[in-house]
C-alpha positions as CSV (number, residue, x, y, z in Angstrom):
1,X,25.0,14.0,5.8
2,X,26.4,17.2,7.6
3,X,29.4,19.4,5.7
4,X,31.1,22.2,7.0
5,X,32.1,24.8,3.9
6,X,35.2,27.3,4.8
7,X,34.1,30.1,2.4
8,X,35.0,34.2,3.3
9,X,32.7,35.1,0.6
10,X,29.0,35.3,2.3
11,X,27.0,35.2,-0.8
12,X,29.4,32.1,-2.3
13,X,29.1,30.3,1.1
14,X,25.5,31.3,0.8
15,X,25.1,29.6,-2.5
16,X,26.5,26.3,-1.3
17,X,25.1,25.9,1.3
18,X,21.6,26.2,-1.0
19,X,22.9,23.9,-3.4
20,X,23.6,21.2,-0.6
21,X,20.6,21.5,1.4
22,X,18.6,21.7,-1.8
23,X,20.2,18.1,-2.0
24,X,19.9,16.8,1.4
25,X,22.5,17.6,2.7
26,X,23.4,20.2,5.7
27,X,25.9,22.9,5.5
28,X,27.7,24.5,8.0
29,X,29.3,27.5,6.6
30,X,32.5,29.2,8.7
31,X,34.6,32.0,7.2
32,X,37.8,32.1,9.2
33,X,40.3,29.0,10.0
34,X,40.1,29.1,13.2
35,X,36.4,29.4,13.7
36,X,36.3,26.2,10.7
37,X,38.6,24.3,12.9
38,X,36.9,24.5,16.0
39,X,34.1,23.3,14.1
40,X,35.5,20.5,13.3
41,X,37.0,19.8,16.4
42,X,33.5,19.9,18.4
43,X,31.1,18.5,15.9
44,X,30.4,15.4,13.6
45,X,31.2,16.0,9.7
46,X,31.1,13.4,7.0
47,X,32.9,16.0,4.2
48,X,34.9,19.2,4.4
49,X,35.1,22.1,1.8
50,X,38.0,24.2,2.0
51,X,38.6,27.6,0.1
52,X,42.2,28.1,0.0
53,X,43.0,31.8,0.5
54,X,41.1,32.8,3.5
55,X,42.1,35.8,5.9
56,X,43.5,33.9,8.8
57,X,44.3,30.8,7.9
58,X,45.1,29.4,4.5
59,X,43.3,26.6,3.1
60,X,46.5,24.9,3.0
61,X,47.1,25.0,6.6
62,X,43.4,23.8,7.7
63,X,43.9,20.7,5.7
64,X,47.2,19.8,7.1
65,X,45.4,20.6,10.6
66,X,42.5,18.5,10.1
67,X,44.5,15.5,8.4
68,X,47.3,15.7,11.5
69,X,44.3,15.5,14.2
70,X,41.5,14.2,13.4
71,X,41.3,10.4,13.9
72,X,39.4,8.6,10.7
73,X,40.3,10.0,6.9
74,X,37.3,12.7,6.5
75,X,37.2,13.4,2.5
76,X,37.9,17.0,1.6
77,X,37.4,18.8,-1.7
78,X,39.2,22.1,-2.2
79,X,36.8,24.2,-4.0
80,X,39.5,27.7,-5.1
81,X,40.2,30.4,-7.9
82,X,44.0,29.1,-7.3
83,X,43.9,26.6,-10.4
84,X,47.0,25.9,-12.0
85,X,48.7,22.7,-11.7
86,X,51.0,23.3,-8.7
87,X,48.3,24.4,-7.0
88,X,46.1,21.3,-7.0
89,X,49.3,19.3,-6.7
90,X,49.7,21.2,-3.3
91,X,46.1,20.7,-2.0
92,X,46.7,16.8,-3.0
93,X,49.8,16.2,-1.3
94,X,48.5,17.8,1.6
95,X,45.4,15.5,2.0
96,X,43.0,16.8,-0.1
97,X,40.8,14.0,-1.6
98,X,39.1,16.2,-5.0
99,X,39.8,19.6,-6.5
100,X,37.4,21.9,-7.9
101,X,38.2,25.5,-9.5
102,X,35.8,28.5,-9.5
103,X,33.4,29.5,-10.4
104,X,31.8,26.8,-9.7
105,X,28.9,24.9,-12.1
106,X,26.7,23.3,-9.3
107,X,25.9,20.1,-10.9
108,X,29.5,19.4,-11.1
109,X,29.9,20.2,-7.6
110,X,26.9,18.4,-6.5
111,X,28.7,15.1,-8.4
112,X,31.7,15.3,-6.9
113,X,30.4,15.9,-3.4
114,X,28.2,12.7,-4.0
115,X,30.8,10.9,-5.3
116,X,33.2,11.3,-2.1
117,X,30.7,10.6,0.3
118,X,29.6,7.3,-1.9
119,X,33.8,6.1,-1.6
120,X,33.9,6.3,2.5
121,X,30.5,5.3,2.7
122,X,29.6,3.5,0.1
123,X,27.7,0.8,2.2
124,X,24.8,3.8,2.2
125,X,23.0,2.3,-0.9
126,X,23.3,-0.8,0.0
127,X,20.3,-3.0,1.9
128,X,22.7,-6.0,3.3
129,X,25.3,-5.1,5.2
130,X,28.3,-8.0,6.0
131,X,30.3,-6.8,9.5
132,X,31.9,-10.4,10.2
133,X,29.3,-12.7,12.0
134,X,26.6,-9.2,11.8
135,X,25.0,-9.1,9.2
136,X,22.2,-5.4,8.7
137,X,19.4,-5.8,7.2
138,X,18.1,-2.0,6.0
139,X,15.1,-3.4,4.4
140,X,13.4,-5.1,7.7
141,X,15.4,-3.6,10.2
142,X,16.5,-6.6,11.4
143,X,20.0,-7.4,12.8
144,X,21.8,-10.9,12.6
145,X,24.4,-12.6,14.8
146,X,25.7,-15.9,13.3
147,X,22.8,-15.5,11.2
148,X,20.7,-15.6,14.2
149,X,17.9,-12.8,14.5
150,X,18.5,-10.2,17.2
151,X,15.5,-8.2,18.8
152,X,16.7,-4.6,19.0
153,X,13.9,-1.5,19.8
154,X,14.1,1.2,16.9
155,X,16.4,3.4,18.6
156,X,19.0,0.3,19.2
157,X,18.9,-0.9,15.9
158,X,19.7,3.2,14.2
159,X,22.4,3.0,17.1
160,X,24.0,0.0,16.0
161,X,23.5,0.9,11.7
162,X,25.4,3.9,12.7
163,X,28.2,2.1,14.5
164,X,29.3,0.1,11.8
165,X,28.7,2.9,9.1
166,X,31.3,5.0,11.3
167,X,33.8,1.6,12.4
168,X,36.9,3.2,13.6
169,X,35.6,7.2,14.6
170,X,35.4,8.6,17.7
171,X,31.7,9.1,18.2
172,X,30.8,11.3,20.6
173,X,27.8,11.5,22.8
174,X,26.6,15.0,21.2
175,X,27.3,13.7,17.9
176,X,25.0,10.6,18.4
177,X,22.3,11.9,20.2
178,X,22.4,14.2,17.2
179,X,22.7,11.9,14.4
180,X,20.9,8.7,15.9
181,X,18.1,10.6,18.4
182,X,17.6,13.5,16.2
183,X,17.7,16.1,19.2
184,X,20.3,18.8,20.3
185,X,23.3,17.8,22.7
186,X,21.7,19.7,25.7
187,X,19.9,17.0,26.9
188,X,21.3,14.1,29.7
189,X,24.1,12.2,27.9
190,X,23.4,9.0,30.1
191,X,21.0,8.4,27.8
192,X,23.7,7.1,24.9
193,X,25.4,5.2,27.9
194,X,22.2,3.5,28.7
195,X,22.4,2.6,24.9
196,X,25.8,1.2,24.3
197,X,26.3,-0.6,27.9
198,X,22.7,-2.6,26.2
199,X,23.9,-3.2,23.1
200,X,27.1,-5.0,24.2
201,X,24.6,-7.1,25.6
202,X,22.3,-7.7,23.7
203,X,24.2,-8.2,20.3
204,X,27.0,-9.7,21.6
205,X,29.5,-6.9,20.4
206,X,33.2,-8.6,22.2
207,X,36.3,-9.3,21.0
208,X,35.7,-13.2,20.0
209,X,33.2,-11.8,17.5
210,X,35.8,-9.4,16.0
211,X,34.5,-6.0,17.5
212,X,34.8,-4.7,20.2
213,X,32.9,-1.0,21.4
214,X,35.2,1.3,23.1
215,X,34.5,3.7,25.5
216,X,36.8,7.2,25.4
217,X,36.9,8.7,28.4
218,X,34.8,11.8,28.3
219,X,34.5,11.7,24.8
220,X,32.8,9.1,23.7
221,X,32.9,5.6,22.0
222,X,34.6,4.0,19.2
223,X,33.7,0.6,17.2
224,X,36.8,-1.3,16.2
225,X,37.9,-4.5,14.8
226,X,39.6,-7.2,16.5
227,X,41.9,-9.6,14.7
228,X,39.9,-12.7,16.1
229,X,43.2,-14.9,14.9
230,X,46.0,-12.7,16.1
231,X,43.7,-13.5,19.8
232,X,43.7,-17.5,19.3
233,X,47.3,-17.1,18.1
């Protein structure tokens, strides 16, 4: 799981950034808006951590950013001195998933970090995954159609797990041949075209089996549900 921090404070981003590594995790630490926001804008994030009082942009004001463009709900804790009740009432209505005051005890933060990745993916821990007629199995690394076994290489099958962890987010071809091949956005992007046209193919990924893979033009791809019966209607 990748997070970017917005944290002015070196030796608190510092810390964090410790703290989450230290528990899988990666951190991308920025310490301006701006430079947090482009972040965003460019690469893949599963959870945001926003300080609130920051010297170019507020906290405030990142949130409201990131919640107006981004396309899928990304969970964001507001980690701030700022901690009276107005305060967290603001960072709430404004999008903000969790609120945490400073200073911060790590095992706290660690927990509620956890626990916001675990509510928009909380298919994670789970070795049987149910996507309509697909069903994933984690365990054998095996992938059904109708209950019927489809033969995928490695590479396919983390392609396709991905997918459906992310239904509904733009993908783009950095951000998977990051995530999925492991290796740095540099290389020829054909390869993830090569991918996808295949596992349209091969899985049988359409409309009539209620998803459909979507390509954005110079972007990327996005898998989405169909409503099978608003088609036959």
């Amino acid at each position: 799981m990748r997070i970017a921090l917005l944290e002015d404070e070196h030796e608190q981003a510092e810390r964090i950034a410790e703290l989450l590594h230290d528990d899988d995790k990666t951190c991308d630490y920025l310490a301006t808006g701006q430079a947090f926001l482009s972040a965003v804008a460019h690469k893949s994030y599963d959870l945001l951590i926003l300080d609130w009082q920051i010297p170019d942009i507020d906290g405030i004001e990142v949130l409201r950013n990131v919640r107006a463009t981004l396309d899928w709900p990304i969970p964001v804790l507001f980690v701030t001195q700022r901690a009276n009740e107005q305060d967290i009432i603001t960072a709430l209505d404004a999008g903000a998933d969790d609120y945490l005051a400073k200073p911060l005890r790590p095992g706290e933060l660690l927990a509620r970090v956890r626990a916001l990745l675990r509510r928009v993916h909380p298919e994670v821990e789970k070795e049987h995954l149910e996507f309509g007629p697909f069903t994933i199995d984690k365990g054998s690394r095996v992938i059904y159609c109708h209950d019927e076994p489809i033969e995928l290489t490695d590479k396919d099958f983390d392609l396709t797990l991905f997918l459906f962890q992310n239904q509904g987010r733009l993908l783009t071809r950095e951000m998977l041949l990051e995530r999925v091949w492991g290796v740095s956005s540099d290389i020829n992007t054909r390869t993830v075209d090569t991918h996808m046209s295949r596992l349209r193919r091969r899985l049988g990924i359409k409309p009539e089996n209620g998803f459909r893979i979507k390509t954005i033009y110079q972007r990327g791809y996005r898998l989405e549900a169909v409503d099978t019966e608003a088609m036959s209607a």
